[in-house]
C-alpha positions in Angstrom: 8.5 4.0 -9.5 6.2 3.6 -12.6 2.8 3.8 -12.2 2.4 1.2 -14.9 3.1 -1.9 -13.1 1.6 -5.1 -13.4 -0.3 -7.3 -11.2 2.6 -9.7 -10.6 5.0 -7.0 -9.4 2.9 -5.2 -7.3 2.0 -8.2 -5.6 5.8 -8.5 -5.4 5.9 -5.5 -4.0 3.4 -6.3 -1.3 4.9 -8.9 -0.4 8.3 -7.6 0.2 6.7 -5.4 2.9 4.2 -7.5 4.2 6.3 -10.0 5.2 8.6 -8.0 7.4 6.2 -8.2 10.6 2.7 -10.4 11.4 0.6 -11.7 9.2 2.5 -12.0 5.3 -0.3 -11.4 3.6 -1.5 -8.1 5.4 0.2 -5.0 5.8 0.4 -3.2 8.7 0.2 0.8 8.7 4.4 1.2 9.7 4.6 -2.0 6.8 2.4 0.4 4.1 4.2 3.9 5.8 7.4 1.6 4.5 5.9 0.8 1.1 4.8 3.8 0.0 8.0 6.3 1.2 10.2 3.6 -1.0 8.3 2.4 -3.6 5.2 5.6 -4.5 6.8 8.7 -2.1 4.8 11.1 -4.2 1.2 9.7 -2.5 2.0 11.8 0.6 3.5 14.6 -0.8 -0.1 16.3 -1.9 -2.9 16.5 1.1 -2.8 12.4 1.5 -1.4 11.6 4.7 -0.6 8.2 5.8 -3.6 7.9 8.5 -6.0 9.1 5.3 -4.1 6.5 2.7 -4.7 3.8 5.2 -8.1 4.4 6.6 -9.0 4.6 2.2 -7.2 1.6 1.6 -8.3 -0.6 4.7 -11.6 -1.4 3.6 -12.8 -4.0 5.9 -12.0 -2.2 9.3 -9.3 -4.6 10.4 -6.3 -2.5 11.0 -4.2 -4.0 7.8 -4.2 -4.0 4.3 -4.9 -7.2 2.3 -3.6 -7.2 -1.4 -6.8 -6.9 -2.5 -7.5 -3.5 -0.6 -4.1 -2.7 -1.5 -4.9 -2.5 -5.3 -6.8 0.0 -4.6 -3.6 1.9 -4.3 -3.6 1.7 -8.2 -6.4 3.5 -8.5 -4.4 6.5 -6.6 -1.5 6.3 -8.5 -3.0 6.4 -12.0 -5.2 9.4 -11.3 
């Protein structure tokens, strides 16, 4: 996957996931384990693991990612 998408398909891509289980506008950690192995599966291939990814990503403390946490994940992927 490119790292130069735009804000329209990774909300796409958020959504995709997001919607599989609970809430459709949050991800849960298997719904962003999902996300990331198909769509980015070189963010856990350096010393990222999942647990880290999520706990960087879940801002609030509420156990899920909201899009706007999860554009955060941009951030990682054009470093």
């Amino acid at each position: 996957m490119s790292a130069k998408l735009s804000s329209k398909e990774l909300k796409s891509i958020f959504e995709k996931y997001a919607a599989k289980e609970g809430d459709p506008n949050q991800l849960s950690k298997e719904e962003l384990r999902l996300l990331i192995q198909n769509e980015f599966p070189s963010l856990l291939k350096d010393q990222n693991t999942l647990e880290d990814l999520f706990k960087e990503l879940d801002q609030n403390g509420d156990g899920e990612v909201s899009f706007e946490e999860f554009q955060g994940l941009l951030k990682k992927i054009s470093q």
